[in-house]
C-alpha positions, 0 to 999 in steps of 0.5 A: 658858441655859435658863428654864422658867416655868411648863411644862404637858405632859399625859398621859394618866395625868401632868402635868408642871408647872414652872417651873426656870432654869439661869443661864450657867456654872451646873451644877444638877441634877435629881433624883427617882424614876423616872417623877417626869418627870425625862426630859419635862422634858429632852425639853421643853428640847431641842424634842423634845417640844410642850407644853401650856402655859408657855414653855421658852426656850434661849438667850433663844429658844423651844427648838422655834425653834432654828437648826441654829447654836444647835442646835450650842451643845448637847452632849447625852447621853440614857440612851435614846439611841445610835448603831446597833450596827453603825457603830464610833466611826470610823464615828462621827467621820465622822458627826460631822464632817459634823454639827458644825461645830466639831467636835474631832476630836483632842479626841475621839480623846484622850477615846477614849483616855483612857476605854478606847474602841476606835475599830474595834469595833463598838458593839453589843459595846460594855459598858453603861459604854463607851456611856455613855462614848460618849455623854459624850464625843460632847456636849463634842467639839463646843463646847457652851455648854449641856450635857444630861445624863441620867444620864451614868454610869449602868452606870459603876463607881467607876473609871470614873464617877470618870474621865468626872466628872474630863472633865467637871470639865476641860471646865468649866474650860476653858469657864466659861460653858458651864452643864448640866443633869444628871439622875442617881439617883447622888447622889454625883456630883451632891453634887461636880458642882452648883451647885444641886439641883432635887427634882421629884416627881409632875410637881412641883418640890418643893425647889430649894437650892444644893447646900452649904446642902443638905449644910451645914444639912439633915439627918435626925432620928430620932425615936420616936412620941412625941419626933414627937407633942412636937418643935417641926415649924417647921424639919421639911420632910418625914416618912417612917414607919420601924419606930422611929418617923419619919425627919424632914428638916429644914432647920436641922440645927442647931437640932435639934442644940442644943435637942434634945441626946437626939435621932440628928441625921444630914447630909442627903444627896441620896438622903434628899431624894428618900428622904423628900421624895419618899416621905414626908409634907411638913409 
């Protein structure tokens, strides 16, 4: 569905450099810290954006290339984006029939429904969760066999993430071809969602794993000054500085857990990826 080799995209103060693939019926995600170019590379996917070097291909094509057709296959919901605050989800659908041309209309209707949307109000009174909710709901009413997703529960709270990743789940098992590609800082959704995770930081890639080795064999060490002067580093990954000592990630949990029984083992999760690849020292 999507491959990317080798990007290049500069800016004054940050480049994006890399190289990522999202295989068809394949639900990966991307994660970092704000401003670790998260977005850049989502833009360089749907053509939004030129770039400097590399290629971005979706559906086997340049990405900048893509017919209006091909174009359709995408459902999108960006955290900067949203319809004019005037216009009201009926407005909305009017728009939406004349854009796509598979478009379910009934689909969306029922969605509305299920997820608490007014279809007579106008956006802009609209609560940060219910355009979030929007935005879901307008990527995958219209047949997407790609979807884009940048933070889509962003401003939900439980109840509610609970309910638009429940729509997700049945929209990929009704259509288990179709694959996405999901930016979120909420590391739970991501943990029950995706197939694979890719930890980008600094315009970097810096850890690509399947999201069950992840949770099943990495973990977190706690360790004093002196166990880190002495512990054997060949499965430590990452080090973070921390008032006891150091927390260590490691990608076989355990080793550590059987050679060093003294030691606090903890499971990895993705908010200690980011936590201590992202802000600590990779060994």
């Amino acid at each position: 569905m999507v491959k990317i080799e080798n990007l290049v995209k500069n800016y004054q103060d940050f480049t994006l450099n890399i190289s990522l693939t999202l295989p068809k019926g394949r639900v990966s995600g991307l994660v970092g810290r704000n401003g670790a170019g998260k977005t850049t590379t989502i833009k360089t996917i749907l053509g939004l954006i030129k770039i400097d070097g590399g290629s971005v291909e979706v559906f086997g094509k340049d990405a900048q290339k893509l017919s209006g057709r091909e174009k359709e296959d995408i459902g999108v919901a960006l955290s900067d984006s949203a319809f004019s605050g005037y216009l009201t989800v009926e407005n909305i659908i009017k728009i939406l029939k004349n854009m796509y041309s598979r478009f379910e209309e009934n689909r969306f209707r029922e969605l509305c429904a299920k997820l608490a949307l007014p279809l007579n109000k106008p956006v802009k009174e609209f609560s940060t969760g219910m355009k979030a909710k929007l935005r879901v709901i307008v990527a995958i009413t219209h047949k997407a066999n790609l979807l884009i997703m940048d933070e889509p529960t962003s401003g939900l709270d439980i109840e509610a993430r609970n309910e638009v990743l429940d729509v997700l789940r049945n929209y990929l098992a009704e259509n288990e071809d179709c694959s996405i590609l999901i930016s979120s800082h909420i590391s739970s959704d991501l943990e029950t969602m995706c197939d694979d995770i890719y930890l980008i930081n600094d315009g970097k890639i810096i850890l690509h794993e399947d999201t069950d080795k992840l949770l099943d064999r990495y973990g977190v060490l706690k360790v004093d000054e002196e166990t880190f002067k002495s512990i054997d580093r060949s499965h430590i990954i990452a080090a973070r500085k921390e008032r006891f000592g150091y927390s260590l990630f490691t990608d076989e949990k355990q080793y550590y857990a059987e050679n060093y029984p003294s030691l606090v083992v903890e499971n990895g999760s993705i908010d200690d990826l980011i936590l201590i690849m992202a802000g600590g020292e990779r060994l």
